[in-house]
C-alpha positions as a Python dict, from the first residue, in 0.01 Angstrom:
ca = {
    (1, 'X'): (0, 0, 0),
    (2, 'X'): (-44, 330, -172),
    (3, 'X'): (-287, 317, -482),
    (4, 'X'): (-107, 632, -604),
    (5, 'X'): (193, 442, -675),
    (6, 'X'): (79, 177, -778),
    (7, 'X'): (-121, 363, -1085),
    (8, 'X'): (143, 601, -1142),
    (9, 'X'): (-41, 911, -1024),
    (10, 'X'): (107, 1168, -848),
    (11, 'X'): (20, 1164, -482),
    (12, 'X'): (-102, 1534, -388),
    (13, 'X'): (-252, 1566, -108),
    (14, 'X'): (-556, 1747, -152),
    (15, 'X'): (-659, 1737, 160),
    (16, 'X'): (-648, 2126, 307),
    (17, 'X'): (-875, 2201, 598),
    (18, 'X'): (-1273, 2131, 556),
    (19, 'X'): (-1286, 2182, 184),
    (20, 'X'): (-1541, 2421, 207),
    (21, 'X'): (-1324, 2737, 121),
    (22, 'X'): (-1225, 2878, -181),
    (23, 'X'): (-951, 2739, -285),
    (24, 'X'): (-948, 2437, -84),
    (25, 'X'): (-957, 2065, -241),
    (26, 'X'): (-1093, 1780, -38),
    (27, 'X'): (-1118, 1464, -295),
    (28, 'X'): (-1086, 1261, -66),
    (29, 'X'): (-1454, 1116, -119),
    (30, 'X'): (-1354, 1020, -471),
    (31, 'X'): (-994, 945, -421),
    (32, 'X'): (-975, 681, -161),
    (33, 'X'): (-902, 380, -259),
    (34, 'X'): (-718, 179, 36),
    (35, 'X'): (-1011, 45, 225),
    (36, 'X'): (-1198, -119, -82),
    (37, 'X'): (-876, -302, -250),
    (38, 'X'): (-936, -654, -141),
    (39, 'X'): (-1331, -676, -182),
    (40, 'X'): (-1286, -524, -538),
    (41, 'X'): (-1043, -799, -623),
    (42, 'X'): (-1277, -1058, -511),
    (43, 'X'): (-1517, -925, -715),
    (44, 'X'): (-1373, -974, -1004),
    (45, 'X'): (-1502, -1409, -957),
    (46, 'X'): (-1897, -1272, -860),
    (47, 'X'): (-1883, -1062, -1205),
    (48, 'X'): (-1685, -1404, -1353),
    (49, 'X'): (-1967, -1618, -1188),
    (50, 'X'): (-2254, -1344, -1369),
    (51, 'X'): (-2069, -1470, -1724),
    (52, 'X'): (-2048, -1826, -1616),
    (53, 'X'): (-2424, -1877, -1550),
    (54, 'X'): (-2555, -1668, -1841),
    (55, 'X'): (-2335, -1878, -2054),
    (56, 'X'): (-2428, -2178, -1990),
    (57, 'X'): (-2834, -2109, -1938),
    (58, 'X'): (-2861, -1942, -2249),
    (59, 'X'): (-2614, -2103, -2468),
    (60, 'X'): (-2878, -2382, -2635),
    (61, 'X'): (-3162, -2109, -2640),
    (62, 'X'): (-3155, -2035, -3014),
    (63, 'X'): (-3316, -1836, -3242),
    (64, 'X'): (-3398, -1557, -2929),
    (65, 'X'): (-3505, -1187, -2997),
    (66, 'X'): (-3440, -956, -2700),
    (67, 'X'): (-3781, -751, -2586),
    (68, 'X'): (-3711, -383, -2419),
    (69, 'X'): (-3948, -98, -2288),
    (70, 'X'): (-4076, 49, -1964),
    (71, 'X'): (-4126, -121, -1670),
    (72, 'X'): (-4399, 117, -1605),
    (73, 'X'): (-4651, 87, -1854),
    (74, 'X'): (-4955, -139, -1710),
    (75, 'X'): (-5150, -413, -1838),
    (76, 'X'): (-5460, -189, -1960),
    (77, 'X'): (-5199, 26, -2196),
    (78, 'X'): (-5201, -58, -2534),
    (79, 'X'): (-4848, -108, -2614),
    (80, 'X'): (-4839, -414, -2310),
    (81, 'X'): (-5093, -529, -2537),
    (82, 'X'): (-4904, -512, -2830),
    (83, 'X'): (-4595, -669, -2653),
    (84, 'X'): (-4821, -980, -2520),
    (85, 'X'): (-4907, -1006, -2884),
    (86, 'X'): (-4542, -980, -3043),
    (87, 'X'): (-4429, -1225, -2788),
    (88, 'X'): (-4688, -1459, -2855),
    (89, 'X'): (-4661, -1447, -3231),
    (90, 'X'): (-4268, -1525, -3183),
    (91, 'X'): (-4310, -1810, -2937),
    (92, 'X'): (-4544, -1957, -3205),
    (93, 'X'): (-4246, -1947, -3467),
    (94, 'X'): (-4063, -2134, -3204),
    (95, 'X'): (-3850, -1785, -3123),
    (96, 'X'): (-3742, -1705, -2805),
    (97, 'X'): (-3797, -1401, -2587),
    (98, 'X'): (-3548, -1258, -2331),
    (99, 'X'): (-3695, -971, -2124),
    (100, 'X'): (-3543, -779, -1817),
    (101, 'X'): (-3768, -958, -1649),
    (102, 'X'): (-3960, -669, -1414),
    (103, 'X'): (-4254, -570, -1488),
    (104, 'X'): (-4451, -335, -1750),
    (105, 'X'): (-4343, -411, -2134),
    (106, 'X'): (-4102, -688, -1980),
    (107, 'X'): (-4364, -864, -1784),
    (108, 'X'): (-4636, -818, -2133),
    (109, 'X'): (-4325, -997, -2314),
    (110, 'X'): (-4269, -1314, -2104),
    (111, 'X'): (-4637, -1301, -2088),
    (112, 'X'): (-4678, -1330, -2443),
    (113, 'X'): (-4417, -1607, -2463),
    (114, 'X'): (-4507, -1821, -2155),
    (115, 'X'): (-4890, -1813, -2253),
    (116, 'X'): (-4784, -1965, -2625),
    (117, 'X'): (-4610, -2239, -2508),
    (118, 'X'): (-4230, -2096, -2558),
    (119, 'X'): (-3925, -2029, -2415),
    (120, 'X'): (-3940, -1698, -2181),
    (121, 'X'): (-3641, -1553, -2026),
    (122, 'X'): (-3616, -1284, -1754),
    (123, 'X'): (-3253, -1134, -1735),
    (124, 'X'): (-3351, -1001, -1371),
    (125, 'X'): (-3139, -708, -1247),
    (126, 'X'): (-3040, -637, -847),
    (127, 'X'): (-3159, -231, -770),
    (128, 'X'): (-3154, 9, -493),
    (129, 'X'): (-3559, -82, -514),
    (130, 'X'): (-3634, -460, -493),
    (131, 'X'): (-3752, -560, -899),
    (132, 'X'): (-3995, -834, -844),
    (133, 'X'): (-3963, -1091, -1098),
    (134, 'X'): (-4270, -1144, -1305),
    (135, 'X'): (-4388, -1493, -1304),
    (136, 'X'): (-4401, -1567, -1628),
    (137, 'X'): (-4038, -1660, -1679),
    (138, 'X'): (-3931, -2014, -1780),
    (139, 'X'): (-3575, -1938, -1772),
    (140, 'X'): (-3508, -1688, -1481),
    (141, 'X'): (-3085, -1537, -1452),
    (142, 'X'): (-3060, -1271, -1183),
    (143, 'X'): (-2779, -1011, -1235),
    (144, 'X'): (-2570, -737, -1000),
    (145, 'X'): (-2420, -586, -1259),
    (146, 'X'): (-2606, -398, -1561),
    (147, 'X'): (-2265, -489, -1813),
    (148, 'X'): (-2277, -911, -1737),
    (149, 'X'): (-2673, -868, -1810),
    (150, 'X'): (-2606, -619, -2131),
    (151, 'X'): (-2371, -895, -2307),
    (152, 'X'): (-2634, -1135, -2242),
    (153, 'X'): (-2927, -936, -2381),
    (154, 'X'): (-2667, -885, -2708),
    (155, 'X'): (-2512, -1215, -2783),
    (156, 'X'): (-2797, -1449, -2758),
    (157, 'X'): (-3045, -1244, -2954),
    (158, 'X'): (-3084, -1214, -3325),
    (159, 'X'): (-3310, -892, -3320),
    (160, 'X'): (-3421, -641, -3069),
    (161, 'X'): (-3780, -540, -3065),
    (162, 'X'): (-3812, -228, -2894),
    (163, 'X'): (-4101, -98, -2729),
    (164, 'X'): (-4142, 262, -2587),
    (165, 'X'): (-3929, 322, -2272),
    (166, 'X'): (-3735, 529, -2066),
    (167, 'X'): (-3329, 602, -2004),
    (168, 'X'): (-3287, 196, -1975),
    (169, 'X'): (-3491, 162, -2304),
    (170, 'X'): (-3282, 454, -2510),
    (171, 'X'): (-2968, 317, -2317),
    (172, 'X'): (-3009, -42, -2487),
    (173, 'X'): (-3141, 120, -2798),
    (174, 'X'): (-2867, 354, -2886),
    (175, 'X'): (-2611, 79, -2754),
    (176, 'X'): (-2750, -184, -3014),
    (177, 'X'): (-2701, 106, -3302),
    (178, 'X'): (-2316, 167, -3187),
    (179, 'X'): (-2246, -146, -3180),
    (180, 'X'): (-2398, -253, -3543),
    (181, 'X'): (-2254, 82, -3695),
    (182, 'X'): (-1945, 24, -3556),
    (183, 'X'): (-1959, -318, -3686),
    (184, 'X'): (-1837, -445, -3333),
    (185, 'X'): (-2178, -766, -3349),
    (186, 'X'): (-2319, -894, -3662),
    (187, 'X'): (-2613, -675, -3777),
    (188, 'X'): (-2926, -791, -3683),
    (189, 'X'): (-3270, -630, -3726),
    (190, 'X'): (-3349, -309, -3457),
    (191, 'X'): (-3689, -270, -3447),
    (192, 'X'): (-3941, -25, -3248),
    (193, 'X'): (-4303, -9, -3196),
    (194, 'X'): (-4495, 299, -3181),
    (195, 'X'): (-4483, 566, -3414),
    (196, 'X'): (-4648, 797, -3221),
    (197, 'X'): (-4396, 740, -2958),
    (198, 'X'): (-4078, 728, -3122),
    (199, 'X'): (-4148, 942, -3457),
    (200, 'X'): (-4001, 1280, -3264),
    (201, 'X'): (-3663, 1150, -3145),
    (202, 'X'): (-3671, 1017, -3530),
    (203, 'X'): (-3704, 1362, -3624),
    (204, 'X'): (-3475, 1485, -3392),
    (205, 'X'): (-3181, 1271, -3531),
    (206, 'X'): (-3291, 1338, -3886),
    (207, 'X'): (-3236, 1729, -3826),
    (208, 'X'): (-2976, 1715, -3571),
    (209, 'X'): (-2762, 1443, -3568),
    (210, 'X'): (-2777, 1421, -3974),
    (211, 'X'): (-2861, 1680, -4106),
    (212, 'X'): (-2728, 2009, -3900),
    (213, 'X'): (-2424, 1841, -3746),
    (214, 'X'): (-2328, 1571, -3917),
    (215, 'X'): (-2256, 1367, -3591),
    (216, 'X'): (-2409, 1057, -3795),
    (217, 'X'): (-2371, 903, -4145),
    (218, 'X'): (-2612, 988, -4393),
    (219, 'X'): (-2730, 588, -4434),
    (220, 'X'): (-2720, 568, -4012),
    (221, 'X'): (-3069, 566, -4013),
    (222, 'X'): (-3132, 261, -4173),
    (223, 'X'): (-2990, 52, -3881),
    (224, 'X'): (-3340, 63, -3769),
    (225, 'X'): (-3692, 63, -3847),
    (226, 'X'): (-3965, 200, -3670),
    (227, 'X'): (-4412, 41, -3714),
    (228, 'X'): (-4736, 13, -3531),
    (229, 'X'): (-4736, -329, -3701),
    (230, 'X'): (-4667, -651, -3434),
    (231, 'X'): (-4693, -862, -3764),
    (232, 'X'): (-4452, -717, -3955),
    (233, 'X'): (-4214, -685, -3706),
    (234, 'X'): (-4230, -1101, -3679),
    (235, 'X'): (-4228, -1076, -4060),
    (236, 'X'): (-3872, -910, -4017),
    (237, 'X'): (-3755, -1137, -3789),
    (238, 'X'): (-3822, -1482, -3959),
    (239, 'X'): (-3687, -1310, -4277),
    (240, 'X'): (-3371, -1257, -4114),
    (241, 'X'): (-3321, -1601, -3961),
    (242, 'X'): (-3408, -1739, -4340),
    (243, 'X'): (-3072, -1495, -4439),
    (244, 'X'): (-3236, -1253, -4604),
    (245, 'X'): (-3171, -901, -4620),
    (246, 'X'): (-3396, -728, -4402),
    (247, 'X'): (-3260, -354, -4310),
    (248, 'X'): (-3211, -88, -4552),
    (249, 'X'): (-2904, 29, -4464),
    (250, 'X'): (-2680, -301, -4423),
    (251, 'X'): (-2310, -396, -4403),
    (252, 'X'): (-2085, -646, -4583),
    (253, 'X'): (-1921, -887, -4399),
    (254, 'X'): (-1611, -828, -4164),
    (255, 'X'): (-1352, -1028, -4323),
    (256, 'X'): (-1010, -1203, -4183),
    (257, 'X'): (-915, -1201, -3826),
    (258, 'X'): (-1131, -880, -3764),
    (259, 'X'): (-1442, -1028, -3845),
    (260, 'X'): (-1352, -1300, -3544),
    (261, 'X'): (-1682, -1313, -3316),
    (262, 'X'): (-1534, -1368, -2968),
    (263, 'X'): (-1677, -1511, -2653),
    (264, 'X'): (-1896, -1251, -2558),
    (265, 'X'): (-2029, -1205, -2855),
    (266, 'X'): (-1888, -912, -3047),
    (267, 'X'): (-1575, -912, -3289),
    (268, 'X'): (-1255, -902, -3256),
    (269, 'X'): (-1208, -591, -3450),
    (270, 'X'): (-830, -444, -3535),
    (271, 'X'): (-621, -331, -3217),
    (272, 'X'): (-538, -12, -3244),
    (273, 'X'): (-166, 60, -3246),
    (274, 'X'): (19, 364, -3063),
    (275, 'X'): (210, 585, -3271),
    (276, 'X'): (558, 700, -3106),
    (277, 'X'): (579, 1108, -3062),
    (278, 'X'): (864, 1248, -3075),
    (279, 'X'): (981, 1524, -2836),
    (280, 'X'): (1100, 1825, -2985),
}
């Protein structure tokens, strides 16, 4: 069966001698699609199965705030210190933490939580390099796929406290941002610890983003909030689960069928609708 015509590309052969010459295309690396047809259909019930048990293990776990940072920091650093703390201070409001469940800021999280007597979730993820899970999980969901674990991390969490991190900590933090400005979830508090850590990408978006290109609104920086303070940061949290207004910049609500949160947790939004070109 040829993939080509199936998606409605045109089948070139690009296939001209070694590919090495100039001139010469050799895609074939990218392009074939053949021998992988039949697993990637069946995979479509193991990402299924990925939904199905996050679902259902984390659908009674409520009020949960989702933890992030690097999975290298170690248990002498002062910010795993912090994050035992945090997590301990929310398990004692009867808050739940989800973590990615490796170690570093993760493993300080579930720490914090397990040690306090709460509920401490490791959303564990399947790399290239084995992740250990850390042991102090009382809910433990292991992922293949980043996306399943992502939706999880979103929907069942009513805040994100985010600690300092690398690529996979920006990747979640700018992620929970688009979403909220985009109004695709329900805002919910974005919080990061560590001024010292995060206070020159702050600047950076101030100048840049803002300021110099304009690539951002002029109230987008209120979607978050940045403190050294594990306190406060609780403080936020159990202010927003009692309704109140906790973020300076803040949205109304999504009205009508737009404003409809689906199954996975963001909304429905308005489908965008095609308009007809005409040919001259």
């Amino acid at each position: 069966m040829n993939r080509n015509h199936i998606s409605g590309r045109p089948n070139h052969n690009h296939n001209h001698g070694n590919g090495n010459g100039h001139g010469e295309k050799n895609y074939d690396r990218y392009c074939s699609f053949e021998p992988s047809m039949g697993s990637e259909a069946w995979r479509i019930f193991r990402i299924v199965g990925e939904f199905v048990e996050g679902f259902e293990t984390l659908a009674e776990i409520c009020p949960a705030v989702t933890i992030f940072g690097s999975a290298r920091t170690q248990p002498g650093d002062p910010f795993y210190k912090a994050a035992v703390e945090c997590a301990a201070l929310l398990a004692k409001e009867d808050i739940a933490v989800l973590t990615g469940g490796g170690p570093g800021i993760m493993e300080a999280a579930n720490k914090g939580a397990y040690e306090a007597g709460g509920i401490s979730v490791g959303l564990n993820i399947s790399l290239h390099m084995e992740q250990k899970p850390n042991p102090y999980q009382t809910h433990e969901l292991n992922f293949n796929y980043f996306f399943c674990r992502k939706v999880m991390f979103v929907k069942y969490a009513q805040a994100f406290v985010i600690f300092p991190g690398g690529f996979g900590t920006m990747d979640e933090f700018f992620e929970s941002l688009t979403l909220i400005q985009t109004q695709k979830i329900e805002q919910f508090p974005v919080i990061c610890y560590g001024t010292e850590y995060w206070g020159g990408l702050v600047d950076w978006i101030k100048k840049n983003m803002r300021d110099q290109f304009a690539t951002i609104g002029k109230d987008d920086l209120g979607l978050f909030r940045v403190t050294d303070d594990v306190e406060e940061i609780v403080s936020i949290i159990k202010a927003q689960l009692a309704g109140e207004s906790v973020m300076e910049t803040t949205y109304p609500k999504v009205a009508g069928a737009a404003g409809v949160q689906t199954a996975e947790g963001t909304r429905s939004g308005i489908h965008p609708h095609r308009k007809e070109r005409k040919r001259d």
